[in-house]
TORKOL-4160 file (C-alpha; in steps of 0.2 Angstrom, whole numbers, padded with zeros to 4 digits, m for minus):
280
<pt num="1" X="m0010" Y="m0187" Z="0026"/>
<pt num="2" X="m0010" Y="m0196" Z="0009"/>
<pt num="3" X="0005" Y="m0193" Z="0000"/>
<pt num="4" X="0001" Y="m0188" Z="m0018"/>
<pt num="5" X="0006" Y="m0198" Z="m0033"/>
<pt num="6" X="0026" Y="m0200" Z="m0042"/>
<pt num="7" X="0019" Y="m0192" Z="m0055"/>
<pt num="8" X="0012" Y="m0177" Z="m0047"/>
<pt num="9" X="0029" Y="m0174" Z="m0038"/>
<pt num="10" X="0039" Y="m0176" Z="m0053"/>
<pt num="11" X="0025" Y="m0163" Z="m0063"/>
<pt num="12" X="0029" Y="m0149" Z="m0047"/>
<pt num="13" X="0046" Y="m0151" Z="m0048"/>
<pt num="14" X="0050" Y="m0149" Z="m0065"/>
<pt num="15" X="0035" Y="m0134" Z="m0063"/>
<pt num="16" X="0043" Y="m0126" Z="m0049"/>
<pt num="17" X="0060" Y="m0128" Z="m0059"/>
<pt num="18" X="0055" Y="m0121" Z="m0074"/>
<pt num="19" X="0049" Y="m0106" Z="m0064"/>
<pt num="20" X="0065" Y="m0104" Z="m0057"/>
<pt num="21" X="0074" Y="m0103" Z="m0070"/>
<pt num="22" X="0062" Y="m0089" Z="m0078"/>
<pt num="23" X="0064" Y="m0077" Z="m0061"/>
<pt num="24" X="0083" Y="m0081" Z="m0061"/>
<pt num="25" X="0087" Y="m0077" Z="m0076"/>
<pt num="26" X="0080" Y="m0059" Z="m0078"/>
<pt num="27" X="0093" Y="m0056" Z="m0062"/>
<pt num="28" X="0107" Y="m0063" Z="m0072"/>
<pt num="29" X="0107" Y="m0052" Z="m0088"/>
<pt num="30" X="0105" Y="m0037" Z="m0074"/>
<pt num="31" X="0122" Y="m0046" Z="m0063"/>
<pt num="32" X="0129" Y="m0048" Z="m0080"/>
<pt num="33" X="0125" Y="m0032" Z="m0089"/>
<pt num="34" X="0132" Y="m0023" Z="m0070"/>
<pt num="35" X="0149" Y="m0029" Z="m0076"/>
<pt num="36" X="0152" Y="m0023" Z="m0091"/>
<pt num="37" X="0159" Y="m0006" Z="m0097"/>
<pt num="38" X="0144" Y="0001" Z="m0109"/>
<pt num="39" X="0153" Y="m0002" Z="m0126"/>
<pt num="40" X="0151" Y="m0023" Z="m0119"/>
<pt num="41" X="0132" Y="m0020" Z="m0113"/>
<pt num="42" X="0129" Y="m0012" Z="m0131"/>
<pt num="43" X="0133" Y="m0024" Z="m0144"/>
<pt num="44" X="0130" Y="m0041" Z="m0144"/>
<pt num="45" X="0124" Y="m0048" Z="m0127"/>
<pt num="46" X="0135" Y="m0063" Z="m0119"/>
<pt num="47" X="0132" Y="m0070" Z="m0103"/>
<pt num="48" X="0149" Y="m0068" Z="m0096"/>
<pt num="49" X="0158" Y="m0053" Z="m0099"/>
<pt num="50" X="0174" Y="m0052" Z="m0108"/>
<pt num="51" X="0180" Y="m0037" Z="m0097"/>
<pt num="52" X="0175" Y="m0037" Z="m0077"/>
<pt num="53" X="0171" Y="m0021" Z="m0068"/>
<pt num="54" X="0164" Y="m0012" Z="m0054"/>
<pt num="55" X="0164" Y="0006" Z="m0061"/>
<pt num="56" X="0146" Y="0006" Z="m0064"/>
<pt num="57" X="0142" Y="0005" Z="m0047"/>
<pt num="58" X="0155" Y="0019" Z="m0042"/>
<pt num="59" X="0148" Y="0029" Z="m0057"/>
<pt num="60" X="0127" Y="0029" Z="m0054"/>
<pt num="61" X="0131" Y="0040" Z="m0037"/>
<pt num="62" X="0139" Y="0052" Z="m0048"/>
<pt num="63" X="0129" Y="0051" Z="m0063"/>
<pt num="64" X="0112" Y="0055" Z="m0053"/>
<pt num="65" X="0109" Y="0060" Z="m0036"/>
<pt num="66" X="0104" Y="0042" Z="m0031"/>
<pt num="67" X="0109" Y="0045" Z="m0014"/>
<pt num="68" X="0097" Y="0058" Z="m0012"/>
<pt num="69" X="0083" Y="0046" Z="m0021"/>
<pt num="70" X="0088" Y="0030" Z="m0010"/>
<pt num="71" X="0084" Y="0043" Z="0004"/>
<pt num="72" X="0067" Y="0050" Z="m0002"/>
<pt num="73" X="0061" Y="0032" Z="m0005"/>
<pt num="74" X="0065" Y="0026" Z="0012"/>
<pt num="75" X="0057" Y="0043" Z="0020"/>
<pt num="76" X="0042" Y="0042" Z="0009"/>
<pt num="77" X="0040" Y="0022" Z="0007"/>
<pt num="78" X="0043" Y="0021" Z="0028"/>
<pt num="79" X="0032" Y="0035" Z="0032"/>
<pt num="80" X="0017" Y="0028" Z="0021"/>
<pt num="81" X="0019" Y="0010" Z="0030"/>
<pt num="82" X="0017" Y="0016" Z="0048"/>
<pt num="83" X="0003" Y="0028" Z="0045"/>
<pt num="84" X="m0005" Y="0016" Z="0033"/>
<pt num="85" X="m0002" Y="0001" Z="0047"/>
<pt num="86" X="m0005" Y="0014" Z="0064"/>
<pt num="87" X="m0022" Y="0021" Z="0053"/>
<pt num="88" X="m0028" Y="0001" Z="0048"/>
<pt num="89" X="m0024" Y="m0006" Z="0066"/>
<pt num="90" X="m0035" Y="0005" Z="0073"/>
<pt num="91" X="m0050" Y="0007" Z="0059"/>
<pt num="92" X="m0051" Y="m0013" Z="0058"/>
<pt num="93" X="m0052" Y="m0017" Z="0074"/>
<pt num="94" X="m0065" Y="m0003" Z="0078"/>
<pt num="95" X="m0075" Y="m0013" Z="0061"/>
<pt num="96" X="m0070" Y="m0031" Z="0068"/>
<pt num="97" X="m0076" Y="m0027" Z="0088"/>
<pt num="98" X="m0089" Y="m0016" Z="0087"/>
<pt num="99" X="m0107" Y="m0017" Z="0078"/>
<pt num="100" X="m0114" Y="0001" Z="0070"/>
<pt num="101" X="m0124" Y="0005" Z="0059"/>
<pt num="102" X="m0117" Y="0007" Z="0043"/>
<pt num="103" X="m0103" Y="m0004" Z="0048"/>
<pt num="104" X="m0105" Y="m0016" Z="0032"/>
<pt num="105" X="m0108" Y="m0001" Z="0021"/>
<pt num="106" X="m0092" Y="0006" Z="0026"/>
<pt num="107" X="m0083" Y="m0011" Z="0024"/>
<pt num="108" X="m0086" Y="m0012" Z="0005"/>
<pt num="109" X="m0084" Y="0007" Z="0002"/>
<pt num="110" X="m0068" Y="0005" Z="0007"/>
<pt num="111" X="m0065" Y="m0011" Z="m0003"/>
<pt num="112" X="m0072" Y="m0005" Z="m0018"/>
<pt num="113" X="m0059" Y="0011" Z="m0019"/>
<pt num="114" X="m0048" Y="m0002" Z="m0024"/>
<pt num="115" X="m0057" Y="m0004" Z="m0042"/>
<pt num="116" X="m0052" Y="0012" Z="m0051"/>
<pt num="117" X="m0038" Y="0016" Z="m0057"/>
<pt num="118" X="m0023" Y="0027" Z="m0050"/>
<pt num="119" X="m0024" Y="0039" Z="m0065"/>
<pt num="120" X="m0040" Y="0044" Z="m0060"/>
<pt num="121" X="m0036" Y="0052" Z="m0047"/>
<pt num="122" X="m0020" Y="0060" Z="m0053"/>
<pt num="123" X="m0027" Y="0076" Z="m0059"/>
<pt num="124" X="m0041" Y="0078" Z="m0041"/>
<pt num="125" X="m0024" Y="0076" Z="m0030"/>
<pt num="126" X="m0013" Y="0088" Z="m0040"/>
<pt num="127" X="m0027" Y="0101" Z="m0042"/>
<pt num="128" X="m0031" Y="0099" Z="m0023"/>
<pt num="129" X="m0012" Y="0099" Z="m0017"/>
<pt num="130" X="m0007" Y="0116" Z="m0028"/>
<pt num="131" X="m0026" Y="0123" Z="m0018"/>
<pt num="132" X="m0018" Y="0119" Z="m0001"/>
<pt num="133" X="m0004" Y="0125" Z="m0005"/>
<pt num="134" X="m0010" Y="0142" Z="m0010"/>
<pt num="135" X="m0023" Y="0143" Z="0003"/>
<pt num="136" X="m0014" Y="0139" Z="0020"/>
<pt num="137" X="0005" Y="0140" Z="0015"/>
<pt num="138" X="0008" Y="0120" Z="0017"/>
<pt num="139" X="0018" Y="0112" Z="0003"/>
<pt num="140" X="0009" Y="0097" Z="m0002"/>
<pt num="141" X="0014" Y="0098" Z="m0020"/>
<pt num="142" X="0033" Y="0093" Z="m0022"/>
<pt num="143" X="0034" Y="0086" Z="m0003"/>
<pt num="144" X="0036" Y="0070" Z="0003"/>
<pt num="145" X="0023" Y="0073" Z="0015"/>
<pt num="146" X="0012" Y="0076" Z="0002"/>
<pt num="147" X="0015" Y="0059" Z="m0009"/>
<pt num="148" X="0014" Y="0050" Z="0006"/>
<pt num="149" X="m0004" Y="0056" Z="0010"/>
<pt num="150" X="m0007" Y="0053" Z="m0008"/>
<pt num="151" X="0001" Y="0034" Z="m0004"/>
<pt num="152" X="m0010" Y="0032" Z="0011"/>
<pt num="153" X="m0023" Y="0031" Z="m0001"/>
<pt num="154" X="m0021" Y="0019" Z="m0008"/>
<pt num="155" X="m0015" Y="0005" Z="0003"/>
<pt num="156" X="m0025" Y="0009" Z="0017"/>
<pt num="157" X="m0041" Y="0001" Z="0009"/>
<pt num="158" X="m0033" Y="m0016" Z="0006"/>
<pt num="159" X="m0023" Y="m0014" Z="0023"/>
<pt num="160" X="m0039" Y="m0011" Z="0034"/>
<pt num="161" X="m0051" Y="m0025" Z="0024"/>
<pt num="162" X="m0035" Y="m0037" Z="0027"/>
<pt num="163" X="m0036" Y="m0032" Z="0044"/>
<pt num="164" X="m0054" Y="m0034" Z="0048"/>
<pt num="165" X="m0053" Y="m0052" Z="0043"/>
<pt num="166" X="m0038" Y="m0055" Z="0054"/>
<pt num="167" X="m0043" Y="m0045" Z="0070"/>
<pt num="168" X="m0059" Y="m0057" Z="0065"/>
<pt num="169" X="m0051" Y="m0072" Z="0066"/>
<pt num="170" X="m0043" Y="m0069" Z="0086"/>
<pt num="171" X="m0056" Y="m0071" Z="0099"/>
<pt num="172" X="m0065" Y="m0059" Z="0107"/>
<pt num="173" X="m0064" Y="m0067" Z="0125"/>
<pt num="174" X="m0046" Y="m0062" Z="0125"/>
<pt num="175" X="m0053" Y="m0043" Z="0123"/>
<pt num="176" X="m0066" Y="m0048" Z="0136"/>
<pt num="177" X="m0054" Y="m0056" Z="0147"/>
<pt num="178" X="m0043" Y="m0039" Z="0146"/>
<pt num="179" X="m0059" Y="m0028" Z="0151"/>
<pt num="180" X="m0062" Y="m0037" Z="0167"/>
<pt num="181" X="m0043" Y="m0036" Z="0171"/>
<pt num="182" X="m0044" Y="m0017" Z="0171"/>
<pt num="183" X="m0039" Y="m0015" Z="0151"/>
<pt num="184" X="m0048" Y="m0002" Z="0142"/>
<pt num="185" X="m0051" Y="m0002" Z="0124"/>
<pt num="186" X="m0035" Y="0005" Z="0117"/>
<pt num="187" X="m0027" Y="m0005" Z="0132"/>
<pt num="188" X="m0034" Y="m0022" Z="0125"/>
<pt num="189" X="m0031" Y="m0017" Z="0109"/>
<pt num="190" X="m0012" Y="m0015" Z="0109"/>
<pt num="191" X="m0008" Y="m0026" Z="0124"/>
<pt num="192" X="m0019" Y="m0043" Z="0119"/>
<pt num="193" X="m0023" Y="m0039" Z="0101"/>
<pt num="194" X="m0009" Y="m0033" Z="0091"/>
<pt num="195" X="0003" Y="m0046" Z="0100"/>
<pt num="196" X="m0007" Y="m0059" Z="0091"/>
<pt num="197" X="m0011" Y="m0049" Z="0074"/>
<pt num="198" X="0008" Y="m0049" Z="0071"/>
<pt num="199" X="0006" Y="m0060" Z="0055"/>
<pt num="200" X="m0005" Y="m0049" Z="0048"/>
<pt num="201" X="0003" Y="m0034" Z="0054"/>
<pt num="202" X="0018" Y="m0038" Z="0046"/>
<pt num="203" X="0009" Y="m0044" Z="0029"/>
<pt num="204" X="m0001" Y="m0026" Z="0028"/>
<pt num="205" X="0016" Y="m0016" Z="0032"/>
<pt num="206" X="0024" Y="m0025" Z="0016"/>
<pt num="207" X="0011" Y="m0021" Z="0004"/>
<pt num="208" X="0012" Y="m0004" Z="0010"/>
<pt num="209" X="0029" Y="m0001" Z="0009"/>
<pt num="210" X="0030" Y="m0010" Z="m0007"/>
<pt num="211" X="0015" Y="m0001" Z="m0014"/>
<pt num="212" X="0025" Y="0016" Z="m0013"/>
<pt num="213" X="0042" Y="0009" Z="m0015"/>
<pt num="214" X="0038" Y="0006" Z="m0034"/>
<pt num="215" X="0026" Y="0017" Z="m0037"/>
<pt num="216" X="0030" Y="0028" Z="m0054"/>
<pt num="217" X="0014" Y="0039" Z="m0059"/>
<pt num="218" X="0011" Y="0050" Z="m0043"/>
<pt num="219" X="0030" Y="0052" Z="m0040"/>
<pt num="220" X="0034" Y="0058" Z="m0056"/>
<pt num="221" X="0020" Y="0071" Z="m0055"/>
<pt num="222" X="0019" Y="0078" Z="m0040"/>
<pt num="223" X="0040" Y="0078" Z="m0036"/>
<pt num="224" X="0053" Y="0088" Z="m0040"/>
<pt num="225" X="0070" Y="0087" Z="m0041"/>
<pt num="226" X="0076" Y="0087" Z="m0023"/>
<pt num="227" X="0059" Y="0076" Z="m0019"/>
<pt num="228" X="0060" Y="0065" Z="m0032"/>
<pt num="229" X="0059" Y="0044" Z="m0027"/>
<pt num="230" X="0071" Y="0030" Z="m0035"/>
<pt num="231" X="0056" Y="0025" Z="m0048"/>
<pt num="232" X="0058" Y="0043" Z="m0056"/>
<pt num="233" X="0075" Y="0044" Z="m0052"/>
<pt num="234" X="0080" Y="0028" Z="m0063"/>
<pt num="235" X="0076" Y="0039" Z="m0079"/>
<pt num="236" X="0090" Y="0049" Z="m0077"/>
<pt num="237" X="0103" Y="0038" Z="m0083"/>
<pt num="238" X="0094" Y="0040" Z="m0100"/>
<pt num="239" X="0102" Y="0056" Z="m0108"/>
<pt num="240" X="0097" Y="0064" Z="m0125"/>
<pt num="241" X="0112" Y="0056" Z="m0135"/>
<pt num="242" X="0114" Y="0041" Z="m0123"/>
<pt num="243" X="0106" Y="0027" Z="m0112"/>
<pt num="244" X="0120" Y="0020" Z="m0096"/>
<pt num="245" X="0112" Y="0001" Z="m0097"/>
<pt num="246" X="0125" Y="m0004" Z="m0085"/>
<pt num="247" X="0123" Y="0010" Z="m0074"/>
<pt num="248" X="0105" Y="0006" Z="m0073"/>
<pt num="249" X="0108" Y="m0012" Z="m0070"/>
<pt num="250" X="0118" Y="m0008" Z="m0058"/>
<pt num="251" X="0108" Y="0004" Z="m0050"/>
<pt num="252" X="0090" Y="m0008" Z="m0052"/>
<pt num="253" X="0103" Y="m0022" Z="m0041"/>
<pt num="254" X="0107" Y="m0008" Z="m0026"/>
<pt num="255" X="0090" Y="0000" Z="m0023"/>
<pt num="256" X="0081" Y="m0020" Z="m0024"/>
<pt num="257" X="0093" Y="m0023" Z="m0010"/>
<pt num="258" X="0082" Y="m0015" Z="0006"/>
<pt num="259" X="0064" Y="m0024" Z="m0003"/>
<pt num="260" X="0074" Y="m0041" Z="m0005"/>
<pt num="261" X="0083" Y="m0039" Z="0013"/>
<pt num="262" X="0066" Y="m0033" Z="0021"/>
<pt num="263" X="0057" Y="m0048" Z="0013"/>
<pt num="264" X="0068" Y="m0062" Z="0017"/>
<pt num="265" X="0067" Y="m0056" Z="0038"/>
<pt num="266" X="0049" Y="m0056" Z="0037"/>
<pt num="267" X="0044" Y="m0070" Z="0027"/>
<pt num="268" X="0038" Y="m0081" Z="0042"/>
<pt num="269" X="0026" Y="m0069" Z="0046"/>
<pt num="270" X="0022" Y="m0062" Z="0030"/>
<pt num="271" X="0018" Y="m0081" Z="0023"/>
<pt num="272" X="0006" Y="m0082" Z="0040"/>
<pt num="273" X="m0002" Y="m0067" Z="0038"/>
<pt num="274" X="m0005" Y="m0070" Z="0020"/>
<pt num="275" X="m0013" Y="m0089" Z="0023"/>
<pt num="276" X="m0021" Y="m0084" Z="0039"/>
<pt num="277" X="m0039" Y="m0090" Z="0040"/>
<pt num="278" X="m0037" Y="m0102" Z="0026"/>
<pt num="279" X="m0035" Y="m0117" Z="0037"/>
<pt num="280" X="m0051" Y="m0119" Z="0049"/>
């Protein structure tokens, strides 16, 4: 392999530097801000505080139910992955290992969900939850059941279409070779075929749990207050006469704590899975 130029490695350094510098520092004014009682975080903004303190984070359990928030998000954000990841196993390898008609019809349908907007389907999902509701007695609307069937859709698309490609890439004679051992199917499928898909596994269960863990729109519409996620639940440190900065500083630091932990266990497989297929 030819190593590439001085220059070029000087250019991706001060680059990679540069950007950096540009993520770190958005965390900094939020460490920053953290530490200082309200009257600091409202006047003139220093990077090191004058007075120290840890109240804010005693103060945001208090000052809004975050508890019950952190604990809705992790129901709802958990739930959505493994149903989004059990749903996309199973529809993508049916797609990758078997030909039927309508197979490549059904392929793009499912990609091309992706190009409207969220907001368009606001208004169909409430009207169709409050129906449910009323007709059979199950509580979709204001349930964390209900927003994470609302999640489902829209990681699952992504997640099977990601799939597909990976389940393509792992030969079939390993399916075949698990047939004539005895292996049926579903056998096959979990015993030779989700061992090896583990990459992209892992990368479709991040964007899932991601995709719901931030989500805004749908959670502030169809929750209420004992449902309500961390995304809604954020807004209530902003009162009619006043706005807690450092309380939501503080509060934006210890709910990024589970995405950052969870990222930086499955980076390995999340960069594999992400870059799988690119390398012939």
């Amino acid at each position: 392999m030819i190593d590439p130029p001085a220059s070029f490695r000087r250019l991706r350094r001060i680059f990679l530097t540069a950007l950096a510098v540009f993520s770190a520092v958005p965390v900094l004014v939020m460490l920053s801000s953290s530490l200082k009682p309200l009257r600091d975080v409202q006047g003139p903004f220093r990077w090191l505080p004058s007075t120290v303190t840890l109240r804010p984070y005693l103060d945001i359990w208090r000052t809004v139910p975050l508890g019950r928030y952190l604990v809705n998000s992790l129901i709802v954000a958990g739930g959505a992955t493994v149903c989004s990841v059990l749903i996309a196993v199973l529809a993508a390898y049916a797609v990758s290992r078997y030909r039927f008609r309508g197979r490549r019809l059904f392929t793009v349908t499912v990609l091309s969900t992706q190009m409207f907007p969220g907001i368009l389907f606001l208004l169909p999902l409430f009207l169709i939850f409050v129906n449910v509701g009323n007709a059979t007695g199950v509580a979709l609307y204001g349930s964390r059941g209900g927003l994470i069937l609302t999640y489902l859709t829209f990681s699952l698309p992504f997640s099977i279409w990601m799939l597909v490609g990976y389940f393509d890439s792992i030969p079939r004679d390993l399916d075949e070779a698990a047939l004539v051992d005895g292996c049926g199917p579903l056998r096959a499928l979990v015993r030779i075929v989700v061992p090896a898909a583990v990459p992209g596994i892992v990368a479709v269960a991040v964007y899932a749990f991601m995709t719901a863990w931030g989500e805004v729109l749908f959670a502030s519409v169809l929750t209420n207050d004992e449902t309500r996620t961390l995304a809604v639940g954020l807004q209530g440190y902003a009162t009619l006469s006043d706005v807690y900065w450092n309380q939501v500083m503080a509060a934006s630091l210890v709910v990024s704590v589970p995405v950052v932990a969870g990222f930086l266990l499955l980076q390995r497989y999340l960069v594999a899975g992400l870059t799988a297929g690119a390398v012939k």
